[in-house]
C-alpha positions as CSV (number, residue, x, y, z in Angstrom):
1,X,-217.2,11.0,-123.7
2,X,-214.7,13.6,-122.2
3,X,-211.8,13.7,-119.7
4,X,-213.8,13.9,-116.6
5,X,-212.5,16.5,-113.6
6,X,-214.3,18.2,-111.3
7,X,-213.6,21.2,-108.6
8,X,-214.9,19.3,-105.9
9,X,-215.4,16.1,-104.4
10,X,-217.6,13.7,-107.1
11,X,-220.3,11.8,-106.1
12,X,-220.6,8.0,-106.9
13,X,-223.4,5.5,-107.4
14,X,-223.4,1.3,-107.1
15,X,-226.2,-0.2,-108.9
16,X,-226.8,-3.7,-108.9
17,X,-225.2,-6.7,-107.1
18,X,-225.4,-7.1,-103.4
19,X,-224.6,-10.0,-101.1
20,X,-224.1,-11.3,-97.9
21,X,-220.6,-13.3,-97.2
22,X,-221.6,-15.2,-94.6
23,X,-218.3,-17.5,-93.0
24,X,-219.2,-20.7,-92.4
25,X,-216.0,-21.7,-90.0
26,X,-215.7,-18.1,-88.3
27,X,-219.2,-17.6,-87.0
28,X,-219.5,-14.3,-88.6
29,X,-221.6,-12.6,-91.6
30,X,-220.8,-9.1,-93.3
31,X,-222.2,-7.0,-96.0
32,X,-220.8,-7.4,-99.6
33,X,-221.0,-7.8,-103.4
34,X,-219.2,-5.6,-105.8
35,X,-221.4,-2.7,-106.0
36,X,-222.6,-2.3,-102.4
37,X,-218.7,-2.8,-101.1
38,X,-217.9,0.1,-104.1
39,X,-220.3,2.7,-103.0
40,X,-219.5,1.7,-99.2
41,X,-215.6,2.2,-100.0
42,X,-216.3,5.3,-101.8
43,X,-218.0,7.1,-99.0
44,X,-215.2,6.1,-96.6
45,X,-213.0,8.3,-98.6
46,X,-215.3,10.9,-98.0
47,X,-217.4,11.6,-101.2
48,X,-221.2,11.6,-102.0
49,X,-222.2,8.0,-102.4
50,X,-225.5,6.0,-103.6
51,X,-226.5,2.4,-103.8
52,X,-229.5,1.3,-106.0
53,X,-230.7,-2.3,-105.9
54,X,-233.3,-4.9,-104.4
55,X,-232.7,-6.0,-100.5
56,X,-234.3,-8.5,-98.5
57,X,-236.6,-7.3,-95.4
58,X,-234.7,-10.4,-93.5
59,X,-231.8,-10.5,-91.3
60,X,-229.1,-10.5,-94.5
61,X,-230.7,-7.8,-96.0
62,X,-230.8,-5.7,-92.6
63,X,-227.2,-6.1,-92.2
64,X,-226.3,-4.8,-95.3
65,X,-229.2,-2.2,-95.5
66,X,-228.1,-1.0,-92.0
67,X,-224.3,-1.2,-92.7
68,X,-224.9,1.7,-96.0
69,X,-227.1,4.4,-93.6
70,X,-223.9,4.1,-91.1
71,X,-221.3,4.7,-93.5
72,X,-223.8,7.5,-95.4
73,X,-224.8,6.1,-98.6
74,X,-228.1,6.9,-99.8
75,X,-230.7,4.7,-100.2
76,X,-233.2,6.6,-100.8
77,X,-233.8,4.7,-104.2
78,X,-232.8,1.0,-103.0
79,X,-235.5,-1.2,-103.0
80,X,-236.5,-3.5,-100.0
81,X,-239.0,-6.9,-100.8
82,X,-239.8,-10.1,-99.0
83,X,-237.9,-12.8,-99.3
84,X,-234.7,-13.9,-98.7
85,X,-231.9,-11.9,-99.7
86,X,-228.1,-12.6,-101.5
87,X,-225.7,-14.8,-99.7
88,X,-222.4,-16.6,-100.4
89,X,-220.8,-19.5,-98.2
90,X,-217.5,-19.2,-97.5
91,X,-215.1,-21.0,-95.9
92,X,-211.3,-21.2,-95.1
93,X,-208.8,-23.6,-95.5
94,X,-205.1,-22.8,-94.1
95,X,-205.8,-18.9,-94.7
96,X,-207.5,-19.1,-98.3
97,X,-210.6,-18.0,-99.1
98,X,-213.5,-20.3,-100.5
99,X,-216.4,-20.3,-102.0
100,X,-218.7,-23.1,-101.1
101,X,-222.2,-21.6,-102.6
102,X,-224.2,-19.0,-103.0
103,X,-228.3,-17.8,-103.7
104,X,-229.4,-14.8,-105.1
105,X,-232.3,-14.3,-103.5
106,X,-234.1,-11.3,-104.2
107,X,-231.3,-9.6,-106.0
108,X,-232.7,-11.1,-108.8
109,X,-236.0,-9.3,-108.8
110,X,-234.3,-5.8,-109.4
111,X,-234.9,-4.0,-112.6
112,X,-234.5,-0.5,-113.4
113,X,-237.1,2.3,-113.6
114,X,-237.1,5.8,-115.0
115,X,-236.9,7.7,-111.8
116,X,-233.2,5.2,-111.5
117,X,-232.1,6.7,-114.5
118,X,-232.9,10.5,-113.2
119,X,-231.2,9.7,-109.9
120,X,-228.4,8.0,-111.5
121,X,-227.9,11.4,-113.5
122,X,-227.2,13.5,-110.1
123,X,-223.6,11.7,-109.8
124,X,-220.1,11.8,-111.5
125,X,-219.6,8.3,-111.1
126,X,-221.9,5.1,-112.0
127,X,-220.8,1.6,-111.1
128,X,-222.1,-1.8,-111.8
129,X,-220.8,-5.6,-112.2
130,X,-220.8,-8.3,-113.8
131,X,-222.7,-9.7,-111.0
132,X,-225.8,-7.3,-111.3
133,X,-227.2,-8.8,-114.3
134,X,-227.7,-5.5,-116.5
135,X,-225.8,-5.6,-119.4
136,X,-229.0,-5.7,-121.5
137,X,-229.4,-2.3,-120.1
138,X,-226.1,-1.4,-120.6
139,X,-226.8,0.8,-123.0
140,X,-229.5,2.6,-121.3
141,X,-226.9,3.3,-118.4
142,X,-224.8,4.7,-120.8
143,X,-226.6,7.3,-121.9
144,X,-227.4,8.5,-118.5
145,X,-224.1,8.1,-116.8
146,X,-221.7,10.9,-116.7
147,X,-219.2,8.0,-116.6
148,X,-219.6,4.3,-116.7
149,X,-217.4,2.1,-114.7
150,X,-218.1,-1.8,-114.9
151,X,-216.1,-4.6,-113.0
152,X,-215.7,-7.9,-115.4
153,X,-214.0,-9.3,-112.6
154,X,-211.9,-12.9,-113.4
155,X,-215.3,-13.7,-115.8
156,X,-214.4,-11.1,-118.9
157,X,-214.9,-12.6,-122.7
158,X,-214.2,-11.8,-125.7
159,X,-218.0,-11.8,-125.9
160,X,-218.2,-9.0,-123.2
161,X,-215.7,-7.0,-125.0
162,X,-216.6,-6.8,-128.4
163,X,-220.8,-5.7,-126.8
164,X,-219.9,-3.7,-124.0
165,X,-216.3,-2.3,-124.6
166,X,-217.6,0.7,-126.3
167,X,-220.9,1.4,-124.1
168,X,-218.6,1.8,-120.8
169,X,-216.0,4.3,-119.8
170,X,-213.8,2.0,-117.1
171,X,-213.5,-1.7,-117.6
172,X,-212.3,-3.5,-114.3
173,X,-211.2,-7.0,-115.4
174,X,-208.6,-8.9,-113.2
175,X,-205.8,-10.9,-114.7
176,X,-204.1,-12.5,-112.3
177,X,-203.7,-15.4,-113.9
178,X,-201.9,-14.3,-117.0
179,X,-198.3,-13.2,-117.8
180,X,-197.5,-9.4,-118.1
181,X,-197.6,-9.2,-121.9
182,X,-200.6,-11.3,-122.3
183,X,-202.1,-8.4,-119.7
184,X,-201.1,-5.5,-121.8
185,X,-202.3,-7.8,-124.8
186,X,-205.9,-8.1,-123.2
187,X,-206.0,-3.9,-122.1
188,X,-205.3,-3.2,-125.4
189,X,-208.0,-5.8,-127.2
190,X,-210.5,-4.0,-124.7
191,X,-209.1,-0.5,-126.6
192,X,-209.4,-0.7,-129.6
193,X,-213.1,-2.2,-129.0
194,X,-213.8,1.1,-127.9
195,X,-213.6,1.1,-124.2
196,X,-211.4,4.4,-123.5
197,X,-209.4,3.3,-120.2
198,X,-209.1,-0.1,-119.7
199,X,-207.7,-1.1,-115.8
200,X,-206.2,-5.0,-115.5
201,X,-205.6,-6.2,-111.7
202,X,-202.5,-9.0,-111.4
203,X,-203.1,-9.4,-107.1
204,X,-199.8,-9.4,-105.4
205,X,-198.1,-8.2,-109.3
206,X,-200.1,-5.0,-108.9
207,X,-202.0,-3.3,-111.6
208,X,-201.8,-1.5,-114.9
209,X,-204.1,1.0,-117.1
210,X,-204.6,2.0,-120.5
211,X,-206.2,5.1,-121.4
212,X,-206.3,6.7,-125.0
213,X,-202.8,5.2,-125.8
214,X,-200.9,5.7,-122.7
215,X,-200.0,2.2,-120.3
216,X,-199.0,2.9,-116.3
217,X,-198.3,0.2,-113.9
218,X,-198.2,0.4,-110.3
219,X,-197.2,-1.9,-107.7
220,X,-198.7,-2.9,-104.2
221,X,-198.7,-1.3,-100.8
222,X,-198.0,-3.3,-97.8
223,X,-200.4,-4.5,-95.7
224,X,-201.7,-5.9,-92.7
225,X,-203.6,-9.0,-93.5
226,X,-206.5,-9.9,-92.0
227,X,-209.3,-10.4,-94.6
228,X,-208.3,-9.9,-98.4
229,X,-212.2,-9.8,-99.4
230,X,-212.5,-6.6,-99.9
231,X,-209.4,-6.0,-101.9
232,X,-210.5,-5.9,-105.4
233,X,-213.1,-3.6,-104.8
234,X,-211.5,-1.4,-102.2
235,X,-209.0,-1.1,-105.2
236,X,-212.0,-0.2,-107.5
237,X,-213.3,2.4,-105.5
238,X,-209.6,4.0,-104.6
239,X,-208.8,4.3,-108.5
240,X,-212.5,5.7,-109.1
241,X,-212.4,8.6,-106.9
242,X,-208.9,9.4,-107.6
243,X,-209.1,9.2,-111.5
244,X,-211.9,11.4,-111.1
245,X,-210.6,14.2,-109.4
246,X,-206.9,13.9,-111.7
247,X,-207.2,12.3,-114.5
248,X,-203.9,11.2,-113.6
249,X,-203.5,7.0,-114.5
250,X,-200.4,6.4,-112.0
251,X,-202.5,8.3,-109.2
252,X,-205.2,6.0,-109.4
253,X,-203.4,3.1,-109.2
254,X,-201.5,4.6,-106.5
255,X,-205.1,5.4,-104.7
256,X,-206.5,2.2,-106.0
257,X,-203.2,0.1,-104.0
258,X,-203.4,2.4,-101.2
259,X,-207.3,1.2,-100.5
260,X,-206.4,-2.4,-101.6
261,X,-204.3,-2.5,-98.5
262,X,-206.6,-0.5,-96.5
263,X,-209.7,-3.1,-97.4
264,X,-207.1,-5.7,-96.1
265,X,-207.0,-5.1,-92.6
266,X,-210.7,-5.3,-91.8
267,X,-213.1,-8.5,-92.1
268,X,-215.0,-9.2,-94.8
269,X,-215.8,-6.0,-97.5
270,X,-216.0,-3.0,-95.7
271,X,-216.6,-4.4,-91.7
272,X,-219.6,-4.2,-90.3
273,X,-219.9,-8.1,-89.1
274,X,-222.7,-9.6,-87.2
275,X,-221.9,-12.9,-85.3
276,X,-224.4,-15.9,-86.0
277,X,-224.2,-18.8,-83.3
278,X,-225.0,-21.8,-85.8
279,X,-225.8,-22.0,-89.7
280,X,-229.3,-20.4,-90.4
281,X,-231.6,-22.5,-91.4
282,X,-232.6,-20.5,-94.6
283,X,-229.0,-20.1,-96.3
284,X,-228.5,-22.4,-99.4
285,X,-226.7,-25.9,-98.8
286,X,-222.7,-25.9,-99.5
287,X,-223.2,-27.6,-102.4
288,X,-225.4,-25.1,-104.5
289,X,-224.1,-22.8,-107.0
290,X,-220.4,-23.4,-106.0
291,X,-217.9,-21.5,-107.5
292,X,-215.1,-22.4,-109.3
């Protein structure tokens, strides 16, 4: 594992998790989940972007199948089956986001082949979640990924860490609930596990990064609120690109807070709503899978 720079734009590639947020209260459904909104986000900022997973033929996987061609992600390895495809509830109560369910549909029939694992090969940048159920494979993607970024999210363990740490170049995890030293005490855990830059996200406290010995922090960029969805992996996919091209931790963040904000002043991940009259029929009750 190198420093990675290239003389050009890099490419990047979500593999995995897909979803679709649909809001209960609002009317309105939009493309998501971590990898589909990072690829999306990616190609915004004008570099070569893929998305490999498994969506529906139905209306939820449409949107977000449709919503990738006209941003310019290719799809030409994505996989499309029948079926009903991802979805979350959510809901809103005073301006706060939540969760009130969720299915994962056909997501969960996705697995890997060996012509993934050539294609994956053709960009800089790999990216997967926690959410995409492949860290048995983790090791596979590894050793065809020019670089390896993975989002822990807020559900990182000390079991993740001491299996995957050293398999992935970027760890994502979000701390927003802990105090700044117990922050730089978790980036550096994830170091010395073997993980060589290790990037913590504290919300409205901002973000820091370890790589190879050296901690940056950066704070946040103002913004014009009107869906904060998309934040954590419009962040994501600012540092990605950025780090890429410098190699330069306080640029990242920088890039990383500067798409935060961006992602913030558009409806659900990356736009792209479709309006829905009354509850479909086929999305999960409010009571399964709820979050906490």
């Amino acid at each position: 594992m190198g420093t990675f720079m290239w003389d050009r734009e890099p490419s990047l590639l979500g593999i995995g998790d897909n979803t679709v947020d649909v809001y209960v209260d609002k009317g309105w459904m939009f493309p998501g989940g971590n990898s589909v909104n990072v690829a999306a986000m990616a190609a915004k900022l004008g570099v070569s972007a893929g998305y490999v997973g498994c969506l529906s033929r139905d209306q939820y996987g449409s949107l977000i199948y449709d919503a990738l061609k006209e941003e310019g992600v290719d799809l030409s390895h994505c996989r499309r089956a029948e079926g009903a495809n991802a979805c979350a509830l959510i809901g809103h109560d005073q301006g706060d986001r939540r969760f009130l369910g969720s299915r994962p549909g056909v997501r969960e029939d996705f697995t890997l082949m060996d012509d993934d694992y050539l294609y994956m090969r053709s960009f800089d940048i790999v990216h997967t979640s926690i959410f995409s159920g492949l860290d048995d494979r983790i090791e596979t993607l590894a050793e065809n990924a020019t670089m390896l970024s993975y989002d822990f999210s807020n559900r990182w363990t000390d079991t993740h860490r001491d299996h995957l740490a050293d398999k992935i170049d970027i760890a994502f995890l979000s701390l927003s609930e802990l105090a700044l030293d117990e922050c730089e005490g978790v980036l550096k855990s994830w170091a010395q596990a073997g993980c060589r830059t290790v990037v913590g996200t504290r919300g409205s406290e901002g973000s820091l990064a370890l790589h190879e010995g050296r901690l940056c922090s950066f704070g946040v960029k103002p913004a014009r609120v009107v869906d904060t969805l998309g934040a954590g992996d419009g962040f994501v996919a600012g540092f990605l690109v950025e780090w890429s091209k410098s190699s330069d931790l306080t640029r990242a963040l920088e890039a990383g807070a500067v798409n935060a904000a961006a992602a913030c002043a558009v409806m659900g991940g990356f736009g792209h709503g479709r309006p829905f009259s009354v509850l479909p029929d086929d999305l999960p009750p409010r009571r399964a899978a709820a979050r906490t």
